[in-house]
N, C-alpha and C positions, 0 to 999 in steps of 0.2 A: 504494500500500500504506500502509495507518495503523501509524506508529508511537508511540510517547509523543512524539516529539517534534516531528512535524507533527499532530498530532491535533488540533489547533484547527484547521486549516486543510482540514477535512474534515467529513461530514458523520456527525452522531451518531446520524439514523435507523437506526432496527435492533439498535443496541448496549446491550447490560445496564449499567445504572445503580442505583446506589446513594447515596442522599442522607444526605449526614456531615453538614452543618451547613447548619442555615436560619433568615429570621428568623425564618418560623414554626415553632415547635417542635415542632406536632403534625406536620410534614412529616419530620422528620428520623428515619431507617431506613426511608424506604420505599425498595422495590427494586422494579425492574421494567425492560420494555425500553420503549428512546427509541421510541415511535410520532409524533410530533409535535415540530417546533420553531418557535417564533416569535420576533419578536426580543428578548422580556422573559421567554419564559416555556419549559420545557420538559416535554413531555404526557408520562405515563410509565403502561403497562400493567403495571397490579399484579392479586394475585388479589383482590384488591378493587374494580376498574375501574379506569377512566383517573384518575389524577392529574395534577393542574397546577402546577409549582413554578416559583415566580419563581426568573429566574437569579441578579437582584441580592442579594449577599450570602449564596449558597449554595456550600457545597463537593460537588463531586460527585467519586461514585467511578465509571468507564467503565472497563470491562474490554474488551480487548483480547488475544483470542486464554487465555492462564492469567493475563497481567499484567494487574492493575486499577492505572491512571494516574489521580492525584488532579489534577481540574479548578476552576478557581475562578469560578463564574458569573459573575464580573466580567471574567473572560476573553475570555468567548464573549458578552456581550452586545451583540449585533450579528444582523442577521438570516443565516441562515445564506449565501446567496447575497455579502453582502456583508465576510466575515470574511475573502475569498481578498485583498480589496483591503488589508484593515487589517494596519500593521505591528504585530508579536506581538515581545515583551522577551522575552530567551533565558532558559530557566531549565532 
């Protein structure tokens, strides 16, 4: 079960995403759900098609059931397969 506080250590296909802060700026307020993850980058289906956001240096918001949990792309950069290994600072 995902909660805020194992949500790194799961997988973010399928979940609604909201991007707060990016260094591209035209990236920032797209919303849409994770269809894709790679280890630099996360695809996201908006009503405008697929979008590509690098994770480096991006805040995301991942809603979780009614709670949206704020994620920091420097978190999750890792591919996803390999985040179960990585040890994660408690916050």
């Amino acid at each position: 079960m995902r909660t805020p506080k194992n949500i790194l250590r799961h997988e973010l296909i399928g979940l609604e995403c909201k991007v707060v802060n990016a260094k591209n700026k035209s990236q920032i307020g797209l919303h849409g759900r994770i269809v894709d993850e790679t280890k630099k980058t996360i695809v996201l289906e908006t009503k405008k098609g697929m979008k590509r956001v690098f994770k480096a240096g991006s805040i995301f918001h991942i809603k979780l059931g009614r709670l949206w949990v704020e994620i920091l792309g420097d978190d999750i950069l890792a591919r996803p397969e390999d985040r179960i290994k990585k040890k994660i600072r408690v916050w």
